[in-house]
C-alpha positions in Angstrom: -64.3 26.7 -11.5 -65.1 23.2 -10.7 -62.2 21.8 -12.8 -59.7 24.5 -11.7 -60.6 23.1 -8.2 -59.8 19.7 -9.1 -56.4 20.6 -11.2 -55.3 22.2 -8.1 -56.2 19.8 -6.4 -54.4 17.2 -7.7 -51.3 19.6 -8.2 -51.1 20.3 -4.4 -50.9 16.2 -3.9 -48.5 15.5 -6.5 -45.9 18.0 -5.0 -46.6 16.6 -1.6 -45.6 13.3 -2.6 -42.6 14.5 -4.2 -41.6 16.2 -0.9 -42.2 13.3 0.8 -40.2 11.2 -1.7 -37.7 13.4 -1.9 -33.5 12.2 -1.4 -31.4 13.0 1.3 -28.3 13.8 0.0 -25.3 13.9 1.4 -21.8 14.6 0.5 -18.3 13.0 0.2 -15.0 14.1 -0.8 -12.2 11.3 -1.1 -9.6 10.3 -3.5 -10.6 8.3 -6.2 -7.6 8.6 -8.8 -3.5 9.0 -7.4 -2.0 6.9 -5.0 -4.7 6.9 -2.3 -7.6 5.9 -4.8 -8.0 2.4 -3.0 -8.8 4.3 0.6 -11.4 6.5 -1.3 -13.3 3.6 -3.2 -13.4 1.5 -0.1 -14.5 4.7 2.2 -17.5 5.4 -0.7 -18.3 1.6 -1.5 -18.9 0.5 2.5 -21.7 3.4 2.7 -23.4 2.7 -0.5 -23.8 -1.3 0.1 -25.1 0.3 3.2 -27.2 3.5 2.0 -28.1 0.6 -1.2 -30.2 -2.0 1.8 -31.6 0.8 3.1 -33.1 2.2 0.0 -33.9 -1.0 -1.3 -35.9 -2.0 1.7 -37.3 1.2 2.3 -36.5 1.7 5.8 -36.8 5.3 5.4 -40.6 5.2 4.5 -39.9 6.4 0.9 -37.1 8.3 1.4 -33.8 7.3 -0.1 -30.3 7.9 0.7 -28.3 9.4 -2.3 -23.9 9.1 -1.9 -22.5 12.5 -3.9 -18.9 11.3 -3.9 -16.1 13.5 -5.4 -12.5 12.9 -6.3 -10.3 15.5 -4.6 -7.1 13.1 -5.5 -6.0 13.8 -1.8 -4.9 17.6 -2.4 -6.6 20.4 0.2 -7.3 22.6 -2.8 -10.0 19.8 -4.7 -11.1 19.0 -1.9 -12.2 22.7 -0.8 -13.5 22.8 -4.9 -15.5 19.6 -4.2 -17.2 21.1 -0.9 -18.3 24.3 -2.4 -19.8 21.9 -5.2 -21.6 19.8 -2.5 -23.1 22.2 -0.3 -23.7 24.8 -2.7 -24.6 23.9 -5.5 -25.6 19.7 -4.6 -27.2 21.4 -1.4 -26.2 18.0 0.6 -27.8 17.9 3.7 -24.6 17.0 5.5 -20.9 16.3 4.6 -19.5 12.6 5.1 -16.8 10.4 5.2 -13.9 13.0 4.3 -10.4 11.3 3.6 -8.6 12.7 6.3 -7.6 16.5 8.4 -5.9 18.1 5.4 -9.0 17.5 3.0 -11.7 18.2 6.0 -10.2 21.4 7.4 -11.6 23.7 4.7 -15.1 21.8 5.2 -15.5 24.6 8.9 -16.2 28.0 8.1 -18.8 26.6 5.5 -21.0 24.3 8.3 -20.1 26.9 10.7 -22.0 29.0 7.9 -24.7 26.7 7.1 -25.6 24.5 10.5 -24.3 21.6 9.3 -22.5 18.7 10.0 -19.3 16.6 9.0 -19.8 12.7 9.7 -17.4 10.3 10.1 -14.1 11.8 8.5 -11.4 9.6 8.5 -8.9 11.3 11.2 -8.4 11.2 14.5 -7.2 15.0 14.4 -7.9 17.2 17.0 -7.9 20.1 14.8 -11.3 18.9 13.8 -12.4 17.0 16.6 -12.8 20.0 18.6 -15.3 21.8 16.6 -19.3 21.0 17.5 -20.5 20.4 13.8 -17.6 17.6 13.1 -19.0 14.4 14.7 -16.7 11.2 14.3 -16.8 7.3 14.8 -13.2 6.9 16.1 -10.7 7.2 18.5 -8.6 10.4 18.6 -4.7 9.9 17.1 -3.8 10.6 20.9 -5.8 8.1 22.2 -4.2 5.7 19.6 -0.7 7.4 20.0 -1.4 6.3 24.2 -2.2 2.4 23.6 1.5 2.4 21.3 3.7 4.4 23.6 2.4 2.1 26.3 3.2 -0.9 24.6 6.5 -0.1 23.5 7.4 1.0 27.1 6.4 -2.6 28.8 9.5 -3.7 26.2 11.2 -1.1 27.6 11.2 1.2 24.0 11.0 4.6 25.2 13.6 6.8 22.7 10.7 7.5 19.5 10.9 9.9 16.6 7.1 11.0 15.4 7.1 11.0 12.2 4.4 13.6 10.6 3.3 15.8 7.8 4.2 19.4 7.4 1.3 21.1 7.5 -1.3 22.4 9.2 -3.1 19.1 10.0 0.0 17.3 10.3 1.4 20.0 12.8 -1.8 18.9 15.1 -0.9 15.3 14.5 2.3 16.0 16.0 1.2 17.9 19.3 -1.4 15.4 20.0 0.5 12.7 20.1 3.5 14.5 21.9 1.5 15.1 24.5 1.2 11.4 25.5 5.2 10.6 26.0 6.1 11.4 29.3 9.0 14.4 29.8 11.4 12.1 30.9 11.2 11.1 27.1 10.0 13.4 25.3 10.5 12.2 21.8 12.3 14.1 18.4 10.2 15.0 15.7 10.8 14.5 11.9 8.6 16.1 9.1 8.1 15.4 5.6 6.0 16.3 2.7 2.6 15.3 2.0 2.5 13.2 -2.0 5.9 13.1 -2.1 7.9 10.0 -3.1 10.7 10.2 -0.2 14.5 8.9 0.0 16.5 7.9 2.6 18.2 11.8 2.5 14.5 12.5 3.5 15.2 10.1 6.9 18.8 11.2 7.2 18.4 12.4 10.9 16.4 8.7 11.2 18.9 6.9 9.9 21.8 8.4 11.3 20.5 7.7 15.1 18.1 5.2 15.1 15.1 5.1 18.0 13.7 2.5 19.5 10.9 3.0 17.4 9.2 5.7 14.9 5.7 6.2 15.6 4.1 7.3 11.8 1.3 9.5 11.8 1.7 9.6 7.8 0.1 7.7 5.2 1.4 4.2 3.9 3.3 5.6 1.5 5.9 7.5 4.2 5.9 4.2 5.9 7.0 1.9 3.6 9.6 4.9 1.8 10.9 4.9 5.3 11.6 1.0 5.8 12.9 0.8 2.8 15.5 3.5 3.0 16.3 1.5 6.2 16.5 -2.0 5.3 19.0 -0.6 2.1 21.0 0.7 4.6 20.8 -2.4 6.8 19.0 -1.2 9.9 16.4 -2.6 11.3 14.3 0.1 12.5 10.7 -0.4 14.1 7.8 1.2 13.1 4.7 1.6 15.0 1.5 4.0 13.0 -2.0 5.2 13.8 -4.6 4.0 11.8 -4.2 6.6 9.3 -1.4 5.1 7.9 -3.8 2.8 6.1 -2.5 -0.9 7.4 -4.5 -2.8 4.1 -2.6 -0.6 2.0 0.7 -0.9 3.5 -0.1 -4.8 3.3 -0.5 -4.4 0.2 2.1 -2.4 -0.9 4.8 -3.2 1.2 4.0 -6.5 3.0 7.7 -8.0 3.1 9.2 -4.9 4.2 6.9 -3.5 6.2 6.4 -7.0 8.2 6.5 -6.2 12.0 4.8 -3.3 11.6 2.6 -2.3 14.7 -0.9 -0.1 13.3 -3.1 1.0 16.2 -7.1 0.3 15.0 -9.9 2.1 16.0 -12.0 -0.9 14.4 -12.5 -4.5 15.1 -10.5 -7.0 13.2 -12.5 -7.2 9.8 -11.7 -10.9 9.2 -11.4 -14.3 11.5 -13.8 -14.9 14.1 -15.3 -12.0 14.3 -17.1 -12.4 10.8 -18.8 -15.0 12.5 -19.3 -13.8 16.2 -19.9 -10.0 15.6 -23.0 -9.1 14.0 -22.2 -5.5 13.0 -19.1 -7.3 11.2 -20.4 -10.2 9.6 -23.5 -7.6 8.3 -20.9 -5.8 6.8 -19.2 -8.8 4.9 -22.4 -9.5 3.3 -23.4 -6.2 2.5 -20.2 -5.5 1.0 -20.3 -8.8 -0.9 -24.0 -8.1 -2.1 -22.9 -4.3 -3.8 -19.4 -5.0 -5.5 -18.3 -8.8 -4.7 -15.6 -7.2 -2.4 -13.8 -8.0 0.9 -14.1 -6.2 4.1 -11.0 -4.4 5.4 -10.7 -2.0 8.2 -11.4 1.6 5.8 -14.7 -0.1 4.2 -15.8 -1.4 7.6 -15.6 2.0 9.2 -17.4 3.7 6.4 -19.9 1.1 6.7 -20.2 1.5 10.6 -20.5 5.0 9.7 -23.4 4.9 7.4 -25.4 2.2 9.8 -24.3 5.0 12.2 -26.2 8.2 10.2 -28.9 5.9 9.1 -30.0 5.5 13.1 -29.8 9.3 13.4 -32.0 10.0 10.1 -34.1 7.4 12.0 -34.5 9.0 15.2 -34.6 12.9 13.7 -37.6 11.5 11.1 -36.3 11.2 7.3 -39.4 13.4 6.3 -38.0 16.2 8.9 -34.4 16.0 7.8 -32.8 19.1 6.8 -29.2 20.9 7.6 -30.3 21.9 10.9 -32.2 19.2 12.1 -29.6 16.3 10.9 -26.6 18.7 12.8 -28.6 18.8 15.8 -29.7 15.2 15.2 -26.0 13.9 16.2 -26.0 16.0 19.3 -28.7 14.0 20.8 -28.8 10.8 19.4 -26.7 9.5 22.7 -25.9 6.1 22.1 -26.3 3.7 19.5 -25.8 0.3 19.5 -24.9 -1.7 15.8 -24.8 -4.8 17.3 -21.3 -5.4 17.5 -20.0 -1.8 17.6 -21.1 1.0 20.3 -21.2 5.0 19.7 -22.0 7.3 22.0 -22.2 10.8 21.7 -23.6 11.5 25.3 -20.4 13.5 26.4 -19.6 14.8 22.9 -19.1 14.5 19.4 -16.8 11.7 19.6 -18.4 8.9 19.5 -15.6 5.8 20.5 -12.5 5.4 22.2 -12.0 1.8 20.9 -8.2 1.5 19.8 -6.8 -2.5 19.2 -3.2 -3.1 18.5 -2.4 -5.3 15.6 1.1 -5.8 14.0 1.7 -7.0 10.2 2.9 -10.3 10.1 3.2 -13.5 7.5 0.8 -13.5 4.8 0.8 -9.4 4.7 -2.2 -10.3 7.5 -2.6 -8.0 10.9 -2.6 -10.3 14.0 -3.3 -9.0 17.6 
């Protein structure tokens, strides 16, 4: 009886320490292979060299973060494939760092289902904003879509064509940032397919009656299909985009054409002066450096903000009491947090900044204020 006792005993301790041990998991979607693999590897590789410190200095009291990141190659129906994976059979405690509206939509009816969140997609959609178990790190499209039609009217650019996805998240796009023009100028509307390669028959009505200026609420790859259909056909049409377009992709891609560009950020310039004046910044740099030897740009900084972001939440709730529940309701109280260079605050809802900077591509393929 005595040794029964003692076998028990030491039974009951060893599963106690693997509770107390145990990951928290959570789960990303992204595109890792197609034309959008770069934005999925940076989005995935600024929260592990975050989620990597963390664990290595165990901040979490024993508890690790674990990163499930799967490849939806930017198509709604993977994506959907890859969240059924992660929350039923990975059993992530929350969803993070989706790719964009079109990939995240499917992600509802199951956290509605299971009282969970989404963190930190990257989308300023309203379609998802709006629901309470989607929490985010950045400013709405319409908040960006404000700062550009702004700007363009102090030159006295007021005739626009939006240029958006046809789809369902797309179709938000467009009605968020419609509503920002005033009625006096209200502006056309032009749609095109998502992972298409477009030609200028595509632009025809673009083309044929050039704007003052297109504001893009596409990917990079619209963008720079656009400008080059123009410059071919000699115009020189101007193109202003939200930050979904991408801008170190279209840098990359299409720097020559696609100089004069104006992208609206919803993050601090990852390069210059602030790697030396902002803390959250320069932290980033070095984490960044430390995991893969790579360079900060403006998708791996927001990931990284993101995961500094969840870490403070995990934090606050108590990694030992983290589960579905507790890590959803987690991000409804946190309130503010400050990274030391970067605010959130989720005091008035699950929005958790309004910062939006205007930056336009110039020599060197580099983004200047």
């Amino acid at each position: 009886m005595k040794q029964l006792i003692i076998l028990l005993t030491t039974a009951l301790c060893l599963t106690s320490a693997n509770i107390q041990a145990q990951d928290i998991v959570l789960g990303q979607s992204v595109p890792l292979s197609g034309s959008n693999a770069d934005i999925g590897r940076d989005m995935r590789d600024g929260a592990l060299a975050v989620f990597a410190k963390v664990n290595a200095s165990n901040l979490l009291g024993g508890h690790k973060i674990q990163l499930i990141t799967l490849d939806n190659a930017n198509t709604r129906a993977r994506a959907l494939e890859n969240t059924k994976e992660l929350v039923e059979g990975k059993k992530v405690a929350a969803l993070f760092g989706y790719n964009s509206a079109t990939t995240s939509l499917d992600t509802l009816p199951l956290l509605k289902q299971n009282d969970m969140a989404l963190f930190a997609p990257f989308t300023g959609s309203a379609g998802l904003r709006s629901d309470p178990h989607v929490f985010t790190i950045r400013a709405s499209y319409a908040e960006e879509a404000a700062k550009i039609v702004d700007h363009q009217k102090s030159f006295g650019a007021t005739k626009a064509v939006i240029l958006y996805y046809d789809d369902e998240a797309g179709k938000s796009n467009l009605e968020a940032v419609s509503g920002v023009f005033e009625l006096a100028n209200k502006p056309r509307a032009l749609a095109v397919k998502r992972n298409t390669k477009l030609d200028a028959a595509a632009f025809a009505t673009i083309l044929n009656d050039p704007p003052h200026f297109v504001l893009a609420t596409t990917q990079y790859t619209v963008v720079g299909d656009l400008l080059q259909a123009a410059v071919a056909k000699g115009i020189n049409l101007p193109v202003a985009a939200v930050s979904f377009v991408n801008p170190d992709e279209l840098a990359e891609s299409f720097g020559a054409v696609a100089r004069g560009t104006i992208v609206s950020q919803v993050m601090p310039a990852p390069k210059g002066a602030n790697l030396i004046k902002n803390i959250a910044i320069k932290d980033c740099a070095a984490l960044l450096q430390d995991f893969n030897n790579a360079k900060l740009n403006y998708t791996s900084l927001e990931s990284c903000l993101a995961a500094k972001t969840i870490v403070r939440v995990i934090q606050k709730v108590g990694a030992n009491k983290v589960t579905r529940s507790t890590l959803m309701h987690g991000f409804e109280k946190t309130g503010r947090i400050d990274l030391d260079g970067f605010v959130v605050n989720y005091s008035k809802g699950n929005s958790g900044s309004s910062f939006v900077d205007l930056t336009i591509l110039s020599r060197g393929n580099q983004f200047s204020r």
